[in-house]
N, CA, C and O of each residue as an XYZ file, in Angstrom:
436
protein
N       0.839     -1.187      0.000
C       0.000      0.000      0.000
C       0.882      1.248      0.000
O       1.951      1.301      0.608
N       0.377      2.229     -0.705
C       1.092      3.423     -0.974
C       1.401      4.316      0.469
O       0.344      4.487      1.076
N       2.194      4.724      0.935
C       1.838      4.939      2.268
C       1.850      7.047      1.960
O       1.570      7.779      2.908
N       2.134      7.524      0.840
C       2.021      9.120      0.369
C       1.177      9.170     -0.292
O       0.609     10.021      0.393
N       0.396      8.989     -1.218
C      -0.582      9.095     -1.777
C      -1.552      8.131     -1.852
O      -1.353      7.173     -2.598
N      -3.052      8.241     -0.915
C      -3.946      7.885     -0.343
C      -5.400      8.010     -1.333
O      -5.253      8.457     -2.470
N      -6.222      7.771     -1.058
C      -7.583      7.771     -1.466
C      -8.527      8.509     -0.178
O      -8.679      8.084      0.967
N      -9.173      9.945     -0.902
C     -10.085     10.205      0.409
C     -11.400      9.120      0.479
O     -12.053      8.662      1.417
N     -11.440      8.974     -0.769
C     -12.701      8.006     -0.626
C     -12.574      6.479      0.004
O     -13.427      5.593     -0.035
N     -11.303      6.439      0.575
C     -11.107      4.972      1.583
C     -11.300      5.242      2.578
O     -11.531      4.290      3.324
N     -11.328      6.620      3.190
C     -11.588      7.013      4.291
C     -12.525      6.889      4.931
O     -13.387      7.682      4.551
N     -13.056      5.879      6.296
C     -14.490      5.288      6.733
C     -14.932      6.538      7.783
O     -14.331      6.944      8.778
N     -15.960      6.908      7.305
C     -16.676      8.250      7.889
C     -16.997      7.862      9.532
O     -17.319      6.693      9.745
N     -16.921      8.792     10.689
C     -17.577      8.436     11.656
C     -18.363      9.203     12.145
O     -18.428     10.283     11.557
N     -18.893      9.103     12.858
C     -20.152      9.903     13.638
C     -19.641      9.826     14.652
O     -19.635      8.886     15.448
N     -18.833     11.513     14.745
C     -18.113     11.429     16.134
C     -19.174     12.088     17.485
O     -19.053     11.761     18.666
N     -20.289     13.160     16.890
C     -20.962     13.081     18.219
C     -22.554     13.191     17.016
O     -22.521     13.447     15.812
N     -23.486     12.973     17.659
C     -24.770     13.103     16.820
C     -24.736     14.341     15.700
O     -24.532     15.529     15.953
N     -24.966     13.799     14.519
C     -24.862     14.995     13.433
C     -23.516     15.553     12.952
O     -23.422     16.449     12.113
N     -22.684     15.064     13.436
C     -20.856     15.221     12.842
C     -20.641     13.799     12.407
O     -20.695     12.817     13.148
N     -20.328     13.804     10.786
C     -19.500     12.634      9.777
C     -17.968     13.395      9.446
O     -17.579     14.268      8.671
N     -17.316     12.482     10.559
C     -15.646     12.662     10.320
C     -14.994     12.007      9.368
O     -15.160     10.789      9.416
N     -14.241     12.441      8.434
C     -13.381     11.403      7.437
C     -11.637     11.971      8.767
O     -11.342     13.166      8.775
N     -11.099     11.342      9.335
C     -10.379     11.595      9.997
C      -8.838     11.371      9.048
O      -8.858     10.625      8.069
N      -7.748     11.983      9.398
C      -6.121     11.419      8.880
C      -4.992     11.936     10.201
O      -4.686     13.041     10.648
N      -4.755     11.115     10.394
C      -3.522     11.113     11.473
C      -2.317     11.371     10.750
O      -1.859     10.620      9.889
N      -1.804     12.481     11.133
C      -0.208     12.799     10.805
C       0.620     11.977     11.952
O       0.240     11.111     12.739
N       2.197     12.725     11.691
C       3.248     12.312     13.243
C       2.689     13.478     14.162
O       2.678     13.349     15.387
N       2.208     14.660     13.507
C       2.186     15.887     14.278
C       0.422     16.431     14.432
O      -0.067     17.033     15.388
N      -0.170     16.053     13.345
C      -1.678     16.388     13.585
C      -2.643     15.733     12.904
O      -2.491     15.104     11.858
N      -3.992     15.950     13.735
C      -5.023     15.591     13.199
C      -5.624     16.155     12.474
O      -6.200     17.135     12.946
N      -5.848     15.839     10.809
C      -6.726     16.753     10.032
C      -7.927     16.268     10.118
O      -7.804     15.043     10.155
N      -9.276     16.629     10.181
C     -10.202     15.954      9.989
C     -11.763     16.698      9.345
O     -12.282     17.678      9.879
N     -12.284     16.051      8.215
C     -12.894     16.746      7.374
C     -14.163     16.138      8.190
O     -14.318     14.989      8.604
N     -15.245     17.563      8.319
C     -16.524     17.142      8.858
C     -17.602     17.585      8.176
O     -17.784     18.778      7.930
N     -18.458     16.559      7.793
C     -19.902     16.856      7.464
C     -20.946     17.147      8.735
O     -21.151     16.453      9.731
N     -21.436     18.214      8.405
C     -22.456     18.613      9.824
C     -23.957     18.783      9.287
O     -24.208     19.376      8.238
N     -25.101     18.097     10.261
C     -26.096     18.476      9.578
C     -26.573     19.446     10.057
O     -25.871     19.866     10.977
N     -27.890     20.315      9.790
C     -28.203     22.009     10.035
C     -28.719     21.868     10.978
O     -29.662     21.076     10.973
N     -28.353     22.577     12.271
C     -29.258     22.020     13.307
C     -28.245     21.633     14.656
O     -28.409     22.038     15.807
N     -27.303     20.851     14.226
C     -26.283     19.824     15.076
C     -25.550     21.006     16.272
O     -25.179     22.088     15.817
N     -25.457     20.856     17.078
C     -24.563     21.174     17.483
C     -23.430     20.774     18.532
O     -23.588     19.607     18.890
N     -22.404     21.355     19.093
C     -21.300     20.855     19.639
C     -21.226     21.842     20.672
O     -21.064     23.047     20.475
N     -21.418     20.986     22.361
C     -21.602     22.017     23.156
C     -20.151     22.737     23.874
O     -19.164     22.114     23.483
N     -19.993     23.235     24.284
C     -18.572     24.107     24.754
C     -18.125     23.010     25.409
O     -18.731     22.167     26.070
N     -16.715     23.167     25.074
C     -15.711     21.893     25.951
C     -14.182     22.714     25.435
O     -13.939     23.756     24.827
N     -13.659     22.021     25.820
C     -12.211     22.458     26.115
C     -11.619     21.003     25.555
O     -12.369     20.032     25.448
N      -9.839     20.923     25.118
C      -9.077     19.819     25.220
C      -7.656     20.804     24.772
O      -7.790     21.886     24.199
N      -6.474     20.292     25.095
C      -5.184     20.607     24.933
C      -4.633     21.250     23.737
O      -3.702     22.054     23.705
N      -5.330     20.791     22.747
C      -4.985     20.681     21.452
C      -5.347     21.736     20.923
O      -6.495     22.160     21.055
N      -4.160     22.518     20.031
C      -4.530     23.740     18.716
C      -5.215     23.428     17.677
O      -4.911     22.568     16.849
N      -6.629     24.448     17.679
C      -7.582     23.827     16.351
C      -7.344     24.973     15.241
O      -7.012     26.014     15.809
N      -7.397     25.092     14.068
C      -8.004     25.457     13.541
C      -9.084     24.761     12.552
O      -9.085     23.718     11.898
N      -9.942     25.756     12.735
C     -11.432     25.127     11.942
C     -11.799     26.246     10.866
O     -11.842     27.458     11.081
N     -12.005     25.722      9.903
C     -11.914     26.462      8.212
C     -13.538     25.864      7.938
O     -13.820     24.665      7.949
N     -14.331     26.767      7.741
C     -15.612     26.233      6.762
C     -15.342     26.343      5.038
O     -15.041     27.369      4.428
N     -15.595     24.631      4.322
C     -15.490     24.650      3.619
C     -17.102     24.982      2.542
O     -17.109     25.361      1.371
N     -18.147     24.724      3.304
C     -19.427     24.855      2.962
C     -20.403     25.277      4.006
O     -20.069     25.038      5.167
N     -21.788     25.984      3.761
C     -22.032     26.269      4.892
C     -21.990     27.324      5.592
O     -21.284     28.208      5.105
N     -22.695     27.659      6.962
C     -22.497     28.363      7.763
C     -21.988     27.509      9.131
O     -22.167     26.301      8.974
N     -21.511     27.792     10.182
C     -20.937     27.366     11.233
C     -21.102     28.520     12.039
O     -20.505     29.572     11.808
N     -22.255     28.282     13.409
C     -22.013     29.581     14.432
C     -21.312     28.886     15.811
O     -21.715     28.075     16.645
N     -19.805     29.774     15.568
C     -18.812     29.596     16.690
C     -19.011     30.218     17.411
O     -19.493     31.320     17.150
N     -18.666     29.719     19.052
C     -18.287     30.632     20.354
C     -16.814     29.631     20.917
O     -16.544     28.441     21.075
N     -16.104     31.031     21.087
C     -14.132     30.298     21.560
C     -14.356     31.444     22.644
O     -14.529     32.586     22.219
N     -14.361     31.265     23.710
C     -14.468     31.856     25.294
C     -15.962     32.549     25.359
O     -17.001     31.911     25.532
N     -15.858     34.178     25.164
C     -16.877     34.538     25.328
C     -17.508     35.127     24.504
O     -18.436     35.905     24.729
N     -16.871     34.674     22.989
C     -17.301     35.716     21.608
C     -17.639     34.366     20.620
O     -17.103     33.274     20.428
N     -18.882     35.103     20.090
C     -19.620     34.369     19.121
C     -19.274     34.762     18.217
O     -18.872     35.890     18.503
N     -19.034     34.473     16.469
C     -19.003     34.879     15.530
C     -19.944     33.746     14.110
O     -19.676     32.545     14.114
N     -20.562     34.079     13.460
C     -20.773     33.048     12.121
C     -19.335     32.989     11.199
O     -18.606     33.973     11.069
N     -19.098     31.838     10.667
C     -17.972     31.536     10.168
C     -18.653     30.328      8.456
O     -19.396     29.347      8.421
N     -18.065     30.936      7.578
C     -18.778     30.698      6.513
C     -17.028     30.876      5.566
O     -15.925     31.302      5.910
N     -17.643     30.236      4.164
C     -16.218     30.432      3.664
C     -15.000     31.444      3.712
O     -13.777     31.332      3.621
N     -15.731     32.293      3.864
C     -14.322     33.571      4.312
C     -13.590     33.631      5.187
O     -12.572     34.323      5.187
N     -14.105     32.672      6.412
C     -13.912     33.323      7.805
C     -13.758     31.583      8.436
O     -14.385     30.533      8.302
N     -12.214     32.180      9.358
C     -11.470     30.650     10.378
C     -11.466     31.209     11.368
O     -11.748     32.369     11.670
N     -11.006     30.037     12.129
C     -10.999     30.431     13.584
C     -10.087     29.410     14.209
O     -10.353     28.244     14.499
N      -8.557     30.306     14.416
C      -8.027     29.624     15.725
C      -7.905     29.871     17.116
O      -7.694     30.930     17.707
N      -8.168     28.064     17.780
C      -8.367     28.126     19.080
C      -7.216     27.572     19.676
O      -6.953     26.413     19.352
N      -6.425     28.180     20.526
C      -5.238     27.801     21.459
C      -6.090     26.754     22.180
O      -7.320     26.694     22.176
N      -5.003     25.722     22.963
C      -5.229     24.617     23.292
C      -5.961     25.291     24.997
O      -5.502     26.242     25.630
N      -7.051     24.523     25.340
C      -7.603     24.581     26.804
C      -8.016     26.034     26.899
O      -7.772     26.678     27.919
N      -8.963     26.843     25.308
C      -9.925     27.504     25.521
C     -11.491     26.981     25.214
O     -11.764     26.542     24.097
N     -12.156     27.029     25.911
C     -13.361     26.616     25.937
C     -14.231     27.193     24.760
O     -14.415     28.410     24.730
N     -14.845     26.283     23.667
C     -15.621     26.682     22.869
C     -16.294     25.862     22.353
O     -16.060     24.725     22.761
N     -17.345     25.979     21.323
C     -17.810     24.466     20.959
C     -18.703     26.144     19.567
O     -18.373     27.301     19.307
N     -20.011     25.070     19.069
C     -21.075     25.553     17.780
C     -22.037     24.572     17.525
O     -22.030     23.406     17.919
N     -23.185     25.363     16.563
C     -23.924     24.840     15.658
C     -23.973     25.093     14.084
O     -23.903     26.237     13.636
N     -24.090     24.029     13.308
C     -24.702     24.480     11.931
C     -26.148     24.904     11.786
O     -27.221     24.323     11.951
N     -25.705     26.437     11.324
C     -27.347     27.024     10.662
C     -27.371     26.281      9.592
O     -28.545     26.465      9.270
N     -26.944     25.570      8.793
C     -27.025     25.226      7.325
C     -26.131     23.814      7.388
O     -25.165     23.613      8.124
N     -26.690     22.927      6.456
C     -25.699     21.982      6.191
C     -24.756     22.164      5.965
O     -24.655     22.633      4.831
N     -23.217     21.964      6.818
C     -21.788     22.133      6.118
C     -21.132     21.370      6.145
O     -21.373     20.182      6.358
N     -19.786     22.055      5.858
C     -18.477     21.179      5.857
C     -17.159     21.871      6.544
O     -16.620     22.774      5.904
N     -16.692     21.547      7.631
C     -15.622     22.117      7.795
C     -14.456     20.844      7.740
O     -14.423     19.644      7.469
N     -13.447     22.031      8.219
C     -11.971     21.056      8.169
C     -11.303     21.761      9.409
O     -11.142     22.981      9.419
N     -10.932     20.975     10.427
C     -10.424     21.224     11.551
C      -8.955     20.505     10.987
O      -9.013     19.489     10.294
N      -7.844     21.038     11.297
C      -6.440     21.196     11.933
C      -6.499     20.941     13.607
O      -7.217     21.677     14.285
N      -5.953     20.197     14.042
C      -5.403     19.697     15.530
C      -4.310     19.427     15.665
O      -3.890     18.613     14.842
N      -3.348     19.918     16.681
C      -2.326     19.920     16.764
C      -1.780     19.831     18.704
O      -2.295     20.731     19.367
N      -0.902     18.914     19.461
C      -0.726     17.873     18.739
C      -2.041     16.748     17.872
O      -3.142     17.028     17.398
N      -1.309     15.488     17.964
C      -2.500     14.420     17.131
C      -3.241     14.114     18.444
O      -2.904     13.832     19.594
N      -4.633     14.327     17.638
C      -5.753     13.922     18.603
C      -5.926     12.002     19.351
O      -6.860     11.467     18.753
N      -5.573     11.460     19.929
C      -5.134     10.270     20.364
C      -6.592      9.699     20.498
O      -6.995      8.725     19.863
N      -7.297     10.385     21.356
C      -8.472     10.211     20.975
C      -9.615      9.784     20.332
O     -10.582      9.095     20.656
N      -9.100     10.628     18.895
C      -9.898     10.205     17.933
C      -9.190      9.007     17.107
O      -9.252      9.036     15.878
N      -8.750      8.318     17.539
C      -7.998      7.497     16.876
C      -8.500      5.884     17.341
O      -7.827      5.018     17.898
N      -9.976      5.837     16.877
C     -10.938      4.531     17.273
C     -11.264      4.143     16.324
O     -12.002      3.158     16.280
């Protein structure tokens, strides 16, 4: 097996919390992980160690990272230093792509 050039479509989707489909990829150094969200879903505030950034690739996404809300839609990212509290919902069916840094150990089920 090729171990540099991959297939996204081998990638087995998960349903990491109700209404999030993860295609996940483990680096040495980070977790990329592409998410389908349905409109509606959301992800309640939590915290973990790890540097995110989260990029909407489709969609709207309404973020809160401490005590500021913003909508985040293709124009607009958002990085979160590790062990600030934030979480969201999709107004709209999307897609983002989170960056994690280090690798999420975690998600690695």
């Amino acid at each position: 097996m090729n171990e540099i050039f991959r297939e996204f479509a081998d990638i087995e989707v998960k349903e990491m919390t109700p209404g999030f489909f993860s295609k996940l990829i483990h680096t040495e150094h980070n977790t990329i992980n592409f998410i389908d969200i349905k409109a509606g879903s959301d992800s309640p505030i939590h915290s973990h160690p790890h540097h995110q950034c989260a990029f909407v690739l489709k969609g709207q996404f309404e973020m809160t990272v401490g005590n500021e809300t913003q909508i985040l839609d293709t124009g607009k990212f958002v990085l979160i230093p590790g062990g600030v509290p934030h979480g969201g919902k999709a107004l709209t069916d999307c897609t983002l792509l989170d960056i994690f840094s280090p690798v999420r150990e975690d998600f690695k089920y």
